[in-house]
C-alpha positions as CSV (number, residue, x, y, z in Angstrom):
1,X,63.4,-16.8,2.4
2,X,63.4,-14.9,5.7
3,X,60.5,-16.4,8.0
4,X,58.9,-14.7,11.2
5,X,57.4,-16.0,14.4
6,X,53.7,-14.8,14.1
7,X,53.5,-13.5,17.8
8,X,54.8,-16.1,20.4
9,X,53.4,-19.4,18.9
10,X,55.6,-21.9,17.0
11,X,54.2,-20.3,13.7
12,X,56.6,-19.6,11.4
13,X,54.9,-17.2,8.3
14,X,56.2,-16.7,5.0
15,X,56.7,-12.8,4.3
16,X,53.7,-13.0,2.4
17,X,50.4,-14.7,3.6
18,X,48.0,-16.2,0.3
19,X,44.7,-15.0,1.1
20,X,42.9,-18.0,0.0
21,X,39.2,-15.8,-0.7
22,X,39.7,-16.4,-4.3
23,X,39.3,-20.2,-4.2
24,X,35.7,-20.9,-5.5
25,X,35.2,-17.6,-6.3
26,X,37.1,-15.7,-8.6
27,X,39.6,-18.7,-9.5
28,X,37.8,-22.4,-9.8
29,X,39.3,-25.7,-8.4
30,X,41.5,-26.2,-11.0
31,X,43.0,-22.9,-11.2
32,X,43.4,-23.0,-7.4
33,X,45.3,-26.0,-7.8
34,X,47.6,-24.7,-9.9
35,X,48.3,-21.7,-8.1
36,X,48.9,-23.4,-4.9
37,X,51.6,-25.9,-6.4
38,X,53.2,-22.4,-7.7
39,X,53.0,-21.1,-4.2
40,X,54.2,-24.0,-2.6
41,X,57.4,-24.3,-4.4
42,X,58.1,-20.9,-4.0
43,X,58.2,-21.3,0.0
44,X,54.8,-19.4,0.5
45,X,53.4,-22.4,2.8
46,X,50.7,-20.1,4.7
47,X,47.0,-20.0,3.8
48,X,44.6,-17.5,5.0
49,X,40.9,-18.8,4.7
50,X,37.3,-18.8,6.3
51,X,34.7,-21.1,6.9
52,X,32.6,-18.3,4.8
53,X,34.7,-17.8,1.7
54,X,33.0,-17.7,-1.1
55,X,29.9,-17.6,0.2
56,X,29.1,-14.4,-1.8
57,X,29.9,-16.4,-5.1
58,X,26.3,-17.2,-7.2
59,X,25.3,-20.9,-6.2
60,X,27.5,-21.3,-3.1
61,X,27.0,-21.4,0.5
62,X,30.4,-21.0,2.2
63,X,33.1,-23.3,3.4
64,X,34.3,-23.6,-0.8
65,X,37.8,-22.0,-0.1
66,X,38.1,-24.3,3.0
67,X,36.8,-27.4,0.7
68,X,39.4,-26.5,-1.9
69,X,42.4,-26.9,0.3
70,X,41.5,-29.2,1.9
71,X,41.2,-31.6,-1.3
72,X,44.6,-30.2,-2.7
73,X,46.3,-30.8,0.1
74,X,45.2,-34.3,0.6
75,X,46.2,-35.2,-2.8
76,X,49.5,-33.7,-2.7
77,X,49.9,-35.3,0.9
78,X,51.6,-32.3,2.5
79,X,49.5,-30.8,5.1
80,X,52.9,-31.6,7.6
81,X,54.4,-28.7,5.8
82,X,51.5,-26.4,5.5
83,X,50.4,-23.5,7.8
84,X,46.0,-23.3,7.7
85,X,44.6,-20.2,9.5
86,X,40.6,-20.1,8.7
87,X,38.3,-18.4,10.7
88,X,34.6,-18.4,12.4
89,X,31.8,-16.1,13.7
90,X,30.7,-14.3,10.1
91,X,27.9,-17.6,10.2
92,X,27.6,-17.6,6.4
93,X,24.4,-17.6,4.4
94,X,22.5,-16.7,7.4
95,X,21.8,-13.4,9.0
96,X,23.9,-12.5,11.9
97,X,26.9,-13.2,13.5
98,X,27.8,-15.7,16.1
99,X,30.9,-16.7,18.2
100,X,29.2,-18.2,20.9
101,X,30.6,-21.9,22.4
102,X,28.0,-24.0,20.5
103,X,28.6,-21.7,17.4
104,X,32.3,-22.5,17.6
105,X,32.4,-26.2,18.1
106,X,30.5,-26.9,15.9
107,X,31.7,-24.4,12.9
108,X,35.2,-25.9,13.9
109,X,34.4,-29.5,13.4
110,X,32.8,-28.3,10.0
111,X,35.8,-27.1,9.1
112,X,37.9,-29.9,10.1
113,X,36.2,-31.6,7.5
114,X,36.5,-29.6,4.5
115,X,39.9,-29.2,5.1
116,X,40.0,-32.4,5.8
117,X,42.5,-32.5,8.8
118,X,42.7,-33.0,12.5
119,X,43.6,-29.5,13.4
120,X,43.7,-25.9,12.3
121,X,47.3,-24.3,12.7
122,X,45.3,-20.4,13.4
123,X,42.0,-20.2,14.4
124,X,40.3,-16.7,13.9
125,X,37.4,-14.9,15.2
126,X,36.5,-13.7,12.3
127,X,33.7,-11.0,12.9
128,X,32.1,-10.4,16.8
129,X,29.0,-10.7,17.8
130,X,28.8,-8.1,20.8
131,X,26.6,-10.2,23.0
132,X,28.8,-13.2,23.4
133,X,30.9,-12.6,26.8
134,X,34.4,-12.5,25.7
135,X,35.2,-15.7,28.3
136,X,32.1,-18.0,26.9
137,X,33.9,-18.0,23.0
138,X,37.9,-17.8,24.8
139,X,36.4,-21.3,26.7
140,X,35.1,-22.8,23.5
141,X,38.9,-22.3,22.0
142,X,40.2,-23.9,25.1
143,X,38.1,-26.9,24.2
144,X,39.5,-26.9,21.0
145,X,42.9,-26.4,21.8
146,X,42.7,-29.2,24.6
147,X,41.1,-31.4,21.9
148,X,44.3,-30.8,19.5
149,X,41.8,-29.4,17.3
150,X,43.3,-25.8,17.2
151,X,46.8,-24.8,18.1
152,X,46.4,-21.2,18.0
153,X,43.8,-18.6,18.1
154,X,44.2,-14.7,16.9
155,X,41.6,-12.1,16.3
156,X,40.0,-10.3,13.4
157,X,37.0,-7.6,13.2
158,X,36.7,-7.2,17.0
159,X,36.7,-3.9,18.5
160,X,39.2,-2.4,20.6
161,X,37.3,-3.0,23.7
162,X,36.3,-6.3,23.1
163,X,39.7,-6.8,22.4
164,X,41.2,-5.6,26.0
165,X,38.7,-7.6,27.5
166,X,39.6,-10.8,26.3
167,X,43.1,-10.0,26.2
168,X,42.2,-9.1,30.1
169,X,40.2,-12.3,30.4
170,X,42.8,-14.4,29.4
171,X,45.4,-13.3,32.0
172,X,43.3,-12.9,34.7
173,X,41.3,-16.3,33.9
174,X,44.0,-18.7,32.5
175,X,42.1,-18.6,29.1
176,X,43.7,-18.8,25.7
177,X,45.3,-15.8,24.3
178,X,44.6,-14.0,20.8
179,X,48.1,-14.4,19.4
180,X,47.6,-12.7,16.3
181,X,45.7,-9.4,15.3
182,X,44.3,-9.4,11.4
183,X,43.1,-5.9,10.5
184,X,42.7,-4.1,7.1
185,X,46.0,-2.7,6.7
186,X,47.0,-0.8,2.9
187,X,48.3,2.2,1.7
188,X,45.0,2.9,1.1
189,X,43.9,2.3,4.7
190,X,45.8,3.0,7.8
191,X,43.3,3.7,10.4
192,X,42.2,0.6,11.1
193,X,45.6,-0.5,12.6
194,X,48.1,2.5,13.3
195,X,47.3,3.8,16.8
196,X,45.9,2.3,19.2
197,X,45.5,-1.1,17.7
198,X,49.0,-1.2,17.0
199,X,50.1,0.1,20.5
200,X,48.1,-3.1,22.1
201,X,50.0,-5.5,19.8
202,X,53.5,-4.2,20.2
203,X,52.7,-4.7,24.6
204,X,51.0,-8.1,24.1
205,X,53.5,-9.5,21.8
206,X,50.8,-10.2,19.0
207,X,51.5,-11.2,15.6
208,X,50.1,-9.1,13.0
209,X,48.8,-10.5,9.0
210,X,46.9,-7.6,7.5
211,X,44.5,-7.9,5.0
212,X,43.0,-6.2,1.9
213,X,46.7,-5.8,1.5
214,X,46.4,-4.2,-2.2
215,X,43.1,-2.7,-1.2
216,X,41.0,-5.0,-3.1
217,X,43.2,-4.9,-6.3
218,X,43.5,-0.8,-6.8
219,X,46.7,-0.6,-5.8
220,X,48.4,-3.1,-8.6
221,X,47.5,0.3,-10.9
222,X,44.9,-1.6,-12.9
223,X,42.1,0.7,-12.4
224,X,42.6,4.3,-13.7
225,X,38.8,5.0,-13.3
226,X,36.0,4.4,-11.5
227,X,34.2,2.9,-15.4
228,X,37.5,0.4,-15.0
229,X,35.5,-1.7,-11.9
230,X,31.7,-1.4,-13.2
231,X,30.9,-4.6,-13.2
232,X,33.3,-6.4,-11.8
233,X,33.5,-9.0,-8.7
234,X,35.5,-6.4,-6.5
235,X,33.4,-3.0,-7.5
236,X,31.9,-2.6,-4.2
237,X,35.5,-2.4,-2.8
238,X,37.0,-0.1,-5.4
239,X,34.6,2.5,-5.2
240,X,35.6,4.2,-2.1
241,X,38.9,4.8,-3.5
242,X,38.9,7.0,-6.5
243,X,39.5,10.2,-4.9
244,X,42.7,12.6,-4.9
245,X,44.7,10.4,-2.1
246,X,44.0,7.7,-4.3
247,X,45.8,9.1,-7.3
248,X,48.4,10.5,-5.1
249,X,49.1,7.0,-4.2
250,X,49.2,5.7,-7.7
251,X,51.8,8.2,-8.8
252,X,54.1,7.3,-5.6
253,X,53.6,4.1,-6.8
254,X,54.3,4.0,-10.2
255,X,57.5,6.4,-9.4
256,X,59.2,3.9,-7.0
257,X,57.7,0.5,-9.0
258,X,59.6,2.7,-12.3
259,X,62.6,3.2,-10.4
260,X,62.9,-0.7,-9.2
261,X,61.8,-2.2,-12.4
262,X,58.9,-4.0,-10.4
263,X,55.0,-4.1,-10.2
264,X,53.1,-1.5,-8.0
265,X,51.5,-4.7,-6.3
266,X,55.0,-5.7,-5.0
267,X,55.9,-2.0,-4.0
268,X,52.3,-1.7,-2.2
269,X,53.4,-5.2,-0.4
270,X,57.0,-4.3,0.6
271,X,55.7,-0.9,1.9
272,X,53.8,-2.9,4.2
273,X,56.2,-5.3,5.1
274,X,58.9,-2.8,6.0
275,X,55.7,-1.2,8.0
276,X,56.6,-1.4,12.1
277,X,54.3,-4.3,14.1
278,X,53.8,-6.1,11.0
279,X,54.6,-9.7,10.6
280,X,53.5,-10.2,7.2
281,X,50.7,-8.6,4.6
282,X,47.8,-11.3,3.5
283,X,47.6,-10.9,-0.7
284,X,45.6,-12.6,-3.4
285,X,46.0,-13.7,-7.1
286,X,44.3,-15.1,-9.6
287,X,46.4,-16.1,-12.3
288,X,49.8,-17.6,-11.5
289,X,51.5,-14.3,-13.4
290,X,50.3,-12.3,-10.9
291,X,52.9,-14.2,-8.6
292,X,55.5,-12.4,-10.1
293,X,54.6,-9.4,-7.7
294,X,54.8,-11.5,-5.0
295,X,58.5,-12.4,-5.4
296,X,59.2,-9.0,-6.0
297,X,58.3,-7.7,-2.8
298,X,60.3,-10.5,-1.0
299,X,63.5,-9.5,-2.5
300,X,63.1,-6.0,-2.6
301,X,63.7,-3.3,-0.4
302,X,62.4,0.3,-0.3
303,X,65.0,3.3,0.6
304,X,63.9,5.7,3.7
305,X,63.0,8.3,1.0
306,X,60.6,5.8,-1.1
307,X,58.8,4.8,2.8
308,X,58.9,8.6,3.7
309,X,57.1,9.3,0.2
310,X,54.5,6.3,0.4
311,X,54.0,7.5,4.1
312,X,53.4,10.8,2.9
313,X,50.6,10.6,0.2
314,X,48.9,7.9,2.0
315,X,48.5,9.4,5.3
């Protein structure tokens, strides 16, 4: 399995990234378990969290993910060989969003605990705040980093601007630089990271881990129609998607998924693997069958035509 440097830290990420959102949500302790031994021994040694997953679950508050992994990995004692990125600033259960120096070390140490571990491998601003200067929450991760709390710190959510200006801040102030970028990146959506997002990652040398990599679960084909998602967990999601570039989509996808004897899911992930500036697409599962997808996109790879079609109907 082919691993790549996520920007210029000492990371090292598995083609695909678990997005670990499903833990204490969708999928219980147990289940999570299970799927992360099955992850593990297939080489897939990154997970993607926040202090706020699943917040949005009935009966929890946030931090369940984090609280998850961080029991699973004590008990299988292998946190030496695991890669944690979790994130801070979406202040969960409350109104608001905060990624302010008090905020941050305090959310951080919070998160220390569930995950029960000295240090975070990728620390994330997870949503912005607009009011925060972009040096006060750069200073707070220096804290951390000086600590050996944090090791790296990328960004997710933030604007363009606010972007530049900490990227600005940290060469001009000897502040800690966002290493990695995480926006919504699919088939389904583009926007949010082609351009001039893209552009600044390429001259900054930024990693990039996308999420909403299967755009919430539409593009694995399992949803022909919009009475397909009433009801269910990811519904507010889908709903945007069930228009004519969405079927256009689907049929590219089932065409080249037909021709390779493989999921859609793993032809939606290799698109965006083979995608330039990308170091590796963050996907979910729920049951350990839906792996299957996972190691079809890592040993698969899509002709110019198939990426000049997917292009096509997705632009």
């Amino acid at each position: 399995m082919e691993y790549k440097r996520l920007g210029e830290t000492e990371l090292k990420a598995p083609p695909i990234i678990f997005g670990g959102n499903v833990f204490g949500w969708t999928v219980n302790e147990k289940e999570s378990f299970g799927l992360l031994d099955q992850l593990f021994d297939m080489g897939i040694n990154m997970i993607d969290t926040a202090d706020s997953y699943s917040h949005w679950a009935p009966g929890n508050k946030g931090g369940e993910s984090e609280t998850i992994i961080g029991k699973w990995m004590k008990e299988r004692g292998n946190r030496d060989k695991m890669l944690i990125a979790t994130k801070v600033g979406s202040n969960p259960g409350k109104e608001g969003r905060d990624i302010s120096k008090d905020y941050i070390l305090k959310a951080a140490e919070d998160s220390l605990q569930r995950l029960q571990t000295d240090y975070i491998d990728l620390y994330f601003t997870h949503w912005d705040d607009d009011r925060t200067p972009v040096e006060e929450t750069l200073k707070a991760y220096q804290i951390l980093i000086d600590q050996g709390k944090v090791r790296y710190i990328g960004a997710s959510n933030i604007s363009i601007e606010r972007l530049e200006a900490s990227l600005k801040a940290s060469r001009n102030k000897n502040l800690p630089k966002y290493e990695v970028s995480q926006p919504e990146y699919s088939l389904m959506q583009r926007e949010k990271f082609e351009g001039k997002l893209q552009k600044i990652c390429h001259e900054n040398n930024m990693g990039v881990t996308s999420y909403f990599s299967l755009a919430s679960g539409f593009l694995t084909g399992k949803y022909s129609t919009e009475e397909d998602i009433e009801g269910r967990d990811r519904e507010k999601f889908l709903q945007e998607y069930f228009n004519e570039k969405g079927k256009e989509v689907l049929k590219a996808l089932k065409d080249v998924s037909d021709h390779h004897n493989i999921s859609q899911a793993a032809v939606a992930l290799r698109w965006i693997m083979q995608r330039p500036g990308i170091t590796a697409p963050i996907a979910s599962a729920t049951k350990p069958e839906h792996l299957k997808s996972f190691k079809e996109a890592i040993r698969t790879e899509l002709s110019s035509d198939e990426m000049d079609l997917l292009n096509k109907v997705s632009s």
